[in-house]
C-alpha positions as CSV (number, residue, x, y, z in Angstrom):
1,X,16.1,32.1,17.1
2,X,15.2,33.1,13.5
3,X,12.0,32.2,11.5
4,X,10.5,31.8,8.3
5,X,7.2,32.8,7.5
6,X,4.7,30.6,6.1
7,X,2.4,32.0,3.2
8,X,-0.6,32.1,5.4
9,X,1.7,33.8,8.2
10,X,2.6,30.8,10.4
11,X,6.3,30.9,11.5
12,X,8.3,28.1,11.2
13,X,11.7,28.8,14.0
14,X,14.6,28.1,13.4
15,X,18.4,28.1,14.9
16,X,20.5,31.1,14.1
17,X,23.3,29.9,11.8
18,X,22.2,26.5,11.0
19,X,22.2,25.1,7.8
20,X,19.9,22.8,7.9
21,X,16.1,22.9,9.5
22,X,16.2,22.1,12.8
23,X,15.5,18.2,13.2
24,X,14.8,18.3,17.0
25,X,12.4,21.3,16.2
26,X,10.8,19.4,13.2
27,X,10.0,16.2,14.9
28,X,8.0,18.4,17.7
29,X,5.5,19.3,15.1
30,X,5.3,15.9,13.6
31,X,5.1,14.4,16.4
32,X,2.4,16.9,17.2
33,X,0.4,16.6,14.3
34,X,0.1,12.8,14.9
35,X,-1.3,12.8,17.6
36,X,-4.2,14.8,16.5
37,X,-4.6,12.8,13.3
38,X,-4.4,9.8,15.1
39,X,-6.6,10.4,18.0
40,X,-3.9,10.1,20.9
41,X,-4.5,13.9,22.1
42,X,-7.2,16.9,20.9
43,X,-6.3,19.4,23.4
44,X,-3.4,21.3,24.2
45,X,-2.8,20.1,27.6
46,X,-3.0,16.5,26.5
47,X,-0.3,17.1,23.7
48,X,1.7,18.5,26.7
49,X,1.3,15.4,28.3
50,X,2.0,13.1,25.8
51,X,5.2,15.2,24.5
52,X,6.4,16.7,27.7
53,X,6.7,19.9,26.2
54,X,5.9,23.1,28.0
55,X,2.6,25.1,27.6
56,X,4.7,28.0,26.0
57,X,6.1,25.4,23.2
58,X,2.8,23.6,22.8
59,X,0.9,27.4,22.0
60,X,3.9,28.6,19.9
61,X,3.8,25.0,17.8
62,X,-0.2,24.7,17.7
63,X,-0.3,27.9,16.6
64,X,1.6,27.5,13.6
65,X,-0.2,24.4,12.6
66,X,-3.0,25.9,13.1
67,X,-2.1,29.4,10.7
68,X,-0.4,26.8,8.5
69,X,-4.2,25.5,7.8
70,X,-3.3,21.7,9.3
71,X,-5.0,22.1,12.3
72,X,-8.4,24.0,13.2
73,X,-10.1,24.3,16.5
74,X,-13.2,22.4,17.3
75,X,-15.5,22.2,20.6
76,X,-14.8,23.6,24.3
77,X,-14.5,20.4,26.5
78,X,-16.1,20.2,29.6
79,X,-14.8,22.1,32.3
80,X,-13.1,19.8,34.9
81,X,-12.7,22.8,37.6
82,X,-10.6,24.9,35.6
83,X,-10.5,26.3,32.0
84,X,-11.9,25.1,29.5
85,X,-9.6,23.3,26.9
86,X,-10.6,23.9,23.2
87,X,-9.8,21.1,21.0
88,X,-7.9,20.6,18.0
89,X,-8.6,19.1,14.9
90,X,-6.9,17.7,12.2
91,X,-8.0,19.5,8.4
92,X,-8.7,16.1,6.8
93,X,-10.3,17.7,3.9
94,X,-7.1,20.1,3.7
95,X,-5.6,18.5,0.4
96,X,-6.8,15.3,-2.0
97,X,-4.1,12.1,-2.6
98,X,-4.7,10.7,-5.2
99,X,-3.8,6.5,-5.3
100,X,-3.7,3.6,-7.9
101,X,-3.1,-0.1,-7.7
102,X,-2.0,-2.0,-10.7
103,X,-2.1,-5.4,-11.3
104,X,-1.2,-7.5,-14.2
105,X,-4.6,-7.6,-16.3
106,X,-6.4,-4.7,-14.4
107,X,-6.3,-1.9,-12.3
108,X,-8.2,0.7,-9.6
109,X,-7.4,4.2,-9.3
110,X,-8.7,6.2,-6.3
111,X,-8.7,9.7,-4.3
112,X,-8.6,10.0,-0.8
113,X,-8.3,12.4,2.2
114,X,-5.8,13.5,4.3
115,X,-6.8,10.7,6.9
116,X,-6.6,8.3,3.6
117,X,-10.4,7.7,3.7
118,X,-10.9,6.5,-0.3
119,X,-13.4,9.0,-1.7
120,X,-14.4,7.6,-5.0
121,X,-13.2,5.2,-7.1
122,X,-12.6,4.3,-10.8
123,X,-11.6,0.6,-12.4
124,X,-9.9,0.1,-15.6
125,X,-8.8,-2.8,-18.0
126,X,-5.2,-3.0,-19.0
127,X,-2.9,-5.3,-19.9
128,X,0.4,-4.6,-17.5
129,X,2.7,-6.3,-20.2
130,X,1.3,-3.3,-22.8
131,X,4.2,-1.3,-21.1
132,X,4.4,1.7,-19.4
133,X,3.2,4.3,-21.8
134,X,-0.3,3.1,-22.9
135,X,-1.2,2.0,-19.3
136,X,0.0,4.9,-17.3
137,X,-2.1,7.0,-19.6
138,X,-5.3,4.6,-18.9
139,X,-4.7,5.5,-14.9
140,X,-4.0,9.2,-16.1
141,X,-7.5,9.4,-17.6
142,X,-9.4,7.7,-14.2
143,X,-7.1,9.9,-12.0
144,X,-8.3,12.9,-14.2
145,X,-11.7,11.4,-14.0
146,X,-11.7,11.3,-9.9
147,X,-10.5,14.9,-9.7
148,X,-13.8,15.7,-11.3
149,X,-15.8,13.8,-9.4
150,X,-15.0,15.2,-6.1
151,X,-14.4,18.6,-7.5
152,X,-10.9,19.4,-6.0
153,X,-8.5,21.9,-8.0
154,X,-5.6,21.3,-9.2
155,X,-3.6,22.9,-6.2
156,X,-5.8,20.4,-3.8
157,X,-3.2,17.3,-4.8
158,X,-0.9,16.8,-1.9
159,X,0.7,13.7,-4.0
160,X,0.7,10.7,-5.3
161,X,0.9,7.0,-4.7
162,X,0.8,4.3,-7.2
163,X,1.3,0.4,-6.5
164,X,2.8,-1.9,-9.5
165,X,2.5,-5.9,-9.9
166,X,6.8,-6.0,-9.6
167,X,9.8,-4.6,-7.6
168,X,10.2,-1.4,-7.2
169,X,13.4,0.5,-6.2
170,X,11.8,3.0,-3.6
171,X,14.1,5.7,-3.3
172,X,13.9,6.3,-7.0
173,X,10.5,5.0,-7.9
174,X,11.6,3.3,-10.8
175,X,10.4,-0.3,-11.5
176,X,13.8,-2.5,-11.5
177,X,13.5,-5.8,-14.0
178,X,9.6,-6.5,-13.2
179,X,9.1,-10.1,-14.4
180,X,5.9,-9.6,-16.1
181,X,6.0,-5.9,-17.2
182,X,8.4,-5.5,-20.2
183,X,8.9,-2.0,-20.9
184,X,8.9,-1.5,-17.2
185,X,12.7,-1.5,-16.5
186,X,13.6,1.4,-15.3
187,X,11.1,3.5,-16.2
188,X,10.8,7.5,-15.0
189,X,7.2,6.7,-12.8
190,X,7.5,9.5,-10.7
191,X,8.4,12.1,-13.0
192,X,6.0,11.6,-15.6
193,X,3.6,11.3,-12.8
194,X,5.1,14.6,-11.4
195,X,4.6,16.4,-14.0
196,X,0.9,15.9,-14.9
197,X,0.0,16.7,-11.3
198,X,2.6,19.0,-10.5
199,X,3.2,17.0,-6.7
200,X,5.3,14.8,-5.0
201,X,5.0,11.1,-6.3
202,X,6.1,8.2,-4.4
203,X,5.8,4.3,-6.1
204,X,5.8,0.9,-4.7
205,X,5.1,-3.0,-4.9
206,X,1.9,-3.4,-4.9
207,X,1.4,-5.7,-2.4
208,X,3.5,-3.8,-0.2
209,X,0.7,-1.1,-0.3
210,X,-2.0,-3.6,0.7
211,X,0.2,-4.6,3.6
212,X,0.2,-1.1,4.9
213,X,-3.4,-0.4,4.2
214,X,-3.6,-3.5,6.5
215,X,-1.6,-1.8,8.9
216,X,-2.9,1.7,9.0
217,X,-6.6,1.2,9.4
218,X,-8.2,1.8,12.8
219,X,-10.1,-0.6,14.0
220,X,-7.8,-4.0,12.4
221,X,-5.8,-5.7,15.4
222,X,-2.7,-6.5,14.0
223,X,-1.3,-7.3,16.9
224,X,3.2,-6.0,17.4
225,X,3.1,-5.2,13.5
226,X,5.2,-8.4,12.3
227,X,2.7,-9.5,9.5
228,X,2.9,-11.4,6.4
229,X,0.2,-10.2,3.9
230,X,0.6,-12.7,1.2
231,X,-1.7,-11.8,-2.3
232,X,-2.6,-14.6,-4.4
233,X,-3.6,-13.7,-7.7
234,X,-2.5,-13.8,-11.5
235,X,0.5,-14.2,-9.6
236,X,1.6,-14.5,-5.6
237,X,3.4,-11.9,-3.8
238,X,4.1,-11.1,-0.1
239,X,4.5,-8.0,1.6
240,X,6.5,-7.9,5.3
241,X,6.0,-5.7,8.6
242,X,8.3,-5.7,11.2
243,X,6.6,-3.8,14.4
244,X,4.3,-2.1,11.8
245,X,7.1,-0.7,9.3
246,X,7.2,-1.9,6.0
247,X,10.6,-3.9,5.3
248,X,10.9,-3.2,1.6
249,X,14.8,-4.8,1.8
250,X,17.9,-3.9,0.0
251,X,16.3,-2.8,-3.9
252,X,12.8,-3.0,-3.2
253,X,12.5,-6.6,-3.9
254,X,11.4,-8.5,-0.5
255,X,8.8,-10.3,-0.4
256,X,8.8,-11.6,-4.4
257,X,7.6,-15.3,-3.0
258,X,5.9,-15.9,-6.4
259,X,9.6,-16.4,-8.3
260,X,10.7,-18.3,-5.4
261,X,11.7,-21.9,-6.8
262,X,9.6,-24.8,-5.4
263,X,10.1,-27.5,-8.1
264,X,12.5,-29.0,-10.3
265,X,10.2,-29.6,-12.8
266,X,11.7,-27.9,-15.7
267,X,8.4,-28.3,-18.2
268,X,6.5,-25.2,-16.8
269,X,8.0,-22.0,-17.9
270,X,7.3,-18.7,-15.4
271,X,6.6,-15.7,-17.3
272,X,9.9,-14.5,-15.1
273,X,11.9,-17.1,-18.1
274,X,13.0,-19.3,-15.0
275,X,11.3,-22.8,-14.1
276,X,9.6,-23.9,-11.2
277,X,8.3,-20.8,-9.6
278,X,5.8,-20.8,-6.7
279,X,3.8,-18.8,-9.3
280,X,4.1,-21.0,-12.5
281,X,2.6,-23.6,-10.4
282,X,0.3,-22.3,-8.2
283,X,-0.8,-18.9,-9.2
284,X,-4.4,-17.7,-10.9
285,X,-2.6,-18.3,-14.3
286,X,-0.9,-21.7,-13.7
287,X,-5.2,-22.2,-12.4
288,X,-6.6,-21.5,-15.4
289,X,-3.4,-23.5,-17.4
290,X,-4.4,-26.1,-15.6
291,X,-8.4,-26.0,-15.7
292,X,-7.8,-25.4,-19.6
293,X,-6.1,-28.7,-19.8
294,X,-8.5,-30.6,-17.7
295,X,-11.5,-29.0,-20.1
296,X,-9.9,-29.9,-23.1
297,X,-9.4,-33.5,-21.8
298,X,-13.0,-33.9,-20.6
299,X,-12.2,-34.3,-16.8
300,X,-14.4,-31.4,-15.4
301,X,-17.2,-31.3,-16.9
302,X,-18.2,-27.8,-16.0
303,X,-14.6,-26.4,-17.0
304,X,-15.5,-28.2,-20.1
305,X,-18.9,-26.4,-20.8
306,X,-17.0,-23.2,-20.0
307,X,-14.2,-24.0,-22.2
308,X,-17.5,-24.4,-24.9
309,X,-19.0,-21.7,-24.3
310,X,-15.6,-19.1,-24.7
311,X,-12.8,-21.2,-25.6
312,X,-11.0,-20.2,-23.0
313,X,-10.5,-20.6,-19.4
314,X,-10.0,-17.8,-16.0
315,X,-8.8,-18.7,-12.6
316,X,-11.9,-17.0,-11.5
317,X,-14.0,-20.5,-13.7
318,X,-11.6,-22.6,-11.6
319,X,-12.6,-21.1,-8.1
320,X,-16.5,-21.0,-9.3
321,X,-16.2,-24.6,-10.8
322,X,-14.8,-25.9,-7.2
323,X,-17.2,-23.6,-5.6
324,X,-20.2,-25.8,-7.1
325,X,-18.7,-29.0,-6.3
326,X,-16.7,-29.9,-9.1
327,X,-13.9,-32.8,-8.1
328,X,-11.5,-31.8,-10.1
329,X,-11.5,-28.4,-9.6
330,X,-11.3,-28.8,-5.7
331,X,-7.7,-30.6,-6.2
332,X,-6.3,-28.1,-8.5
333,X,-7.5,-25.5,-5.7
334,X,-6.0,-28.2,-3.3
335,X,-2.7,-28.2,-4.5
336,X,-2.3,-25.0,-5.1
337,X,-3.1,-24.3,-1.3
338,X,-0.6,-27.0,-0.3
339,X,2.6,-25.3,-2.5
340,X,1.6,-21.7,-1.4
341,X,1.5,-23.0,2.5
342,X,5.0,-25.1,2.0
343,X,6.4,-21.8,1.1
344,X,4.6,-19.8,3.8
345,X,5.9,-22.2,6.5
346,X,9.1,-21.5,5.4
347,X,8.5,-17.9,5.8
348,X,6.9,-18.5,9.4
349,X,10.2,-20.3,10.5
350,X,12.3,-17.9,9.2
351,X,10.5,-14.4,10.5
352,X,7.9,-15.6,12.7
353,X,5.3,-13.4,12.2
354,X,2.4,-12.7,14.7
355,X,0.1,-12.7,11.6
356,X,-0.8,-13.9,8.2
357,X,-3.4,-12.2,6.2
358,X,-4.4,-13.6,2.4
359,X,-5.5,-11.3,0.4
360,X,-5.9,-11.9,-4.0
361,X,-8.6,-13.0,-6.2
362,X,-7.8,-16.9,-6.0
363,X,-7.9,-15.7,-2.0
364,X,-11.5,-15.7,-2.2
365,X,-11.7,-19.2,-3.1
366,X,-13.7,-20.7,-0.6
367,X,-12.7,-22.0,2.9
368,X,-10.9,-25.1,1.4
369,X,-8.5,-23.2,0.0
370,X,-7.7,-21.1,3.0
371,X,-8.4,-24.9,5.2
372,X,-5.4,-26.1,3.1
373,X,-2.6,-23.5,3.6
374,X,-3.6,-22.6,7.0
375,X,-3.1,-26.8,7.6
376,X,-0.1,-27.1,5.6
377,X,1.9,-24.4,7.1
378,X,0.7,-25.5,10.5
379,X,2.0,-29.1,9.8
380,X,5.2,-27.8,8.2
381,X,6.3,-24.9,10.7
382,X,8.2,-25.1,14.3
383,X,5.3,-25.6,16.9
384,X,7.1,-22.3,18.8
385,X,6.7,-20.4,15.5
386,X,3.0,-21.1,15.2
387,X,2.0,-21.1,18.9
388,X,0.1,-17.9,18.5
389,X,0.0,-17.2,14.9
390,X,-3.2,-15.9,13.2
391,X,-3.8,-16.8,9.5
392,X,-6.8,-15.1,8.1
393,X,-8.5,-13.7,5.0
394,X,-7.5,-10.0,4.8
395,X,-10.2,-7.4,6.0
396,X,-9.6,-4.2,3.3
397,X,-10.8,-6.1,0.3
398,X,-9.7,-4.4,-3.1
399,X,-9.4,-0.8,-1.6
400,X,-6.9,-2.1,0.4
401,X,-4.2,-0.4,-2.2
402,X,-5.7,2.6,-2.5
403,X,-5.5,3.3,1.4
404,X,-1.5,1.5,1.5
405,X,-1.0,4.0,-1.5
406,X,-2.2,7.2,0.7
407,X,-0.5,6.4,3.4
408,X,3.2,5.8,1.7
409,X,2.6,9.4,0.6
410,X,0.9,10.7,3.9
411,X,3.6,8.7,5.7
412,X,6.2,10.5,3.4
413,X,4.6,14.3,3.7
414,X,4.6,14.3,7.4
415,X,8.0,12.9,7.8
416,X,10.6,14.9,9.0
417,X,12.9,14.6,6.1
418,X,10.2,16.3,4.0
419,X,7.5,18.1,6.5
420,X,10.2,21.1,7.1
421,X,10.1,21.6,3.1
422,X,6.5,22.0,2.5
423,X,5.6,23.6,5.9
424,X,6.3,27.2,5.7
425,X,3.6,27.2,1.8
426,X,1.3,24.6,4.1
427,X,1.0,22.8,1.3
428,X,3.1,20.3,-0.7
429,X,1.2,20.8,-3.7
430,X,3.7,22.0,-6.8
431,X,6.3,20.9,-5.1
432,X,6.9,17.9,-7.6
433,X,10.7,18.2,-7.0
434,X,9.9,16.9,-3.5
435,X,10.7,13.2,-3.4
436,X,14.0,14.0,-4.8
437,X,17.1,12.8,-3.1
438,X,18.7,16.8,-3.8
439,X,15.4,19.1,-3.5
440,X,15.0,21.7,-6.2
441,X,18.2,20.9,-8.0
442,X,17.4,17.5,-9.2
443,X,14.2,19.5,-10.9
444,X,16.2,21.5,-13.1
């Protein structure tokens, strides 16, 4: 066996001759390292258990985690008649992440922990359809601004993760054709990103990352991991687990429900350029289209006093309006439930997901809303696909990017493709030539 030595002297071994890191070897310490961030094991002799290696491997491998400054030793445990086993801890606090989610009028930038606990938290305005210069330098300045706040260095970034409102090609973090972000196509996310903060960046839907901060929070049954979290916002997106992966599909693009055709009514243009999108008709835009028209008409009188007051009107009056009572309001909110739940019961028979979660601003609409797409996909789906399905409000609330976006990167650092790279510095940070399909030579 050979070995490389780690800046803070941890030895990484090795097979004589190979040229490649040994995969067998890496997954040990992966698999290792998970179960002490996730709880299954703190001692040594319970990672021997749960691994089946031998006391010798398990000492050799803790010890270079631990030199490596990922693990540190905690507490003695209680004697159970022989020694004493010392536990192990994960070094949360080891390196910052730092996250953003963007959405089409808006966005929230964040920095977390190793364990993807969201530290602090900045919001900014931003029109998505601005393109990618003048809003990427809006989340520059709140990512700058969080890096203050909690005081970490520079060298502290282990990565970053950043959610956009449109597909995503993953293994090149490039936005492909967004529908409502021109100026997007195509665009060099990552290495502008990888550049200002000198780490790995990985991008992704957004509503892909609010599925996974769904997935990866202790304490949120989600029962086998086949969930559909379905966002309902400016405009409706859906994000898919299958036994608690993400299924991102062949470009990124899975899940796009909101450009999925549900009429043939050719009169309401998508901002896409097609007609008769899920979203042109039932989305918080086609809302406030809608609640304009019935303002300007005189049919809801308090979208009308609304419409006085600013001369314009939000998805957010629409929701408020049938909040309070207002008749009109409620069947807007109505059939908007009723589309979005057609098109979710189509999903159900076709996947047949053990849960549903809704997540989005419209989302928090009131109980009718969520009454009428639980109903109509209930009415509209196989009785077998149904028999045990959950549909429920999502639990993470607006942080629910942020943590998606620190896990896609944590999930990415402590893979085996890219653990055995950063492992021997213990530390990722600089290494913004990381994510990169050929290493170091698709930096220069």
């Amino acid at each position: 066996m050979i070995a490389a030595t780690t800046h803070k002297g941890a030895r990484v071994e090795d097979r004589p001759g190979a040229e490649a890191p040994n995969i067998e070897l890496l997954e040990s310490y992966t698999r290792l390292l998970e179960l002490v961030r996730t709880g299954g094991a703190e001692t040594r002799p319970e990672l021997s258990q749960r691994t089946g290696l031998g006391r010798t491997a398990i000492t050799q491998r803790t010890t270079t985690l631990l030199e490596a400054g990922l693990l540190e030793e905690g507490r003695l445990n209680p004697s159970t008649g022989g020694r004493q086993a010392r536990t192990l801890r994960f070094r949360k606090d080891g390196g910052r992440i730092l996250t953003a989610e963007l959405g089409a009028t808006g966005f929230i930038a964040g920095i977390t922990d190793l364990m993807g606990t969201v530290l602090a938290t900045r919001y900014g305005d931003c029109d998505i359809a601005l393109g990618p210069d003048p809003v990427l330098a809006e989340v520059e300045a709140k990512l700058d601004e969080l890096i203050a706040d909690v005081g970490a260095a520079p060298s502290e970034v282990w990565g970053v993760g950043l959610g956009l409102p449109g597909p995503v090609e993953f293994a090149t973090a490039r936005p492909s054709e967004p529908p409502i972000m021109p100026g997007w196509n195509n665009y060099a996310v990552r290495d502008r990103l990888a550049v200002r903060y000198d780490a790995p960046v990985w991008v992704d839907n957004e509503v892909n990352l609010l599925c996974l901060g769904e997935l990866r929070t202790p304490g949120i049954p989600i029962g086998d991991g086949d969930m559909l979290y379905v966002k309902i916002g400016t405009g409706i997106g859906a994000g898919i687990s299958n036994n608690g992966r993400l299924h991102r599909g062949a470009q990124g693009c899975a899940g796009d429900i909101g450009h999925a055709a549900v009429s043939d009514d050719s009169s309401v243009v998508c901002r896409c350029g097609k007609t008769g999108c899920l979203e042109a008709l039932a989305g918080g835009a086609a809302l406030a289209r809608d609640g304009e028209e019935l303002a300007r008409a005189g049919r809801s009188p308090a979208l009308a006093a609304v419409f006085a007051e600013r001369g314009t009107v939000t998805g957010e009056d629409v929701t408020a309006a049938a909040a309070a009572g207002d008749h009109q309001a409620v069947q807007l909110l109505v059939q908007a439930g009723r589309r979005i739940g057609a098109m979710l019961a189509t999903m159900v028979n076709f996947y047949n997901p053990s849960i549903i979660l809704i997540g989005g601003k419209v989302a928090g609409a009131g109980d009718l809303f969520l009454a009428t797409i639980r109903e109509t996909i209930y009415r509209r789906s196989l009785p077998l696909s149904t028999r045990e399905l959950r549909i429920e409000r999502a639990r993470l609330g607006e942080e629910g990017g942020l943590v998606g976006a620190a896990f896609m990167v944590l999930d990415e650092l402590f893979s085996v493709r890219h653990f055995g790279q950063w492992l021997p510095s213990g530390s990722p940070a600089g290494m913004s030539w990381m994510h990169s399909p050929n290493g170091r030579a698709a930096a220069t």
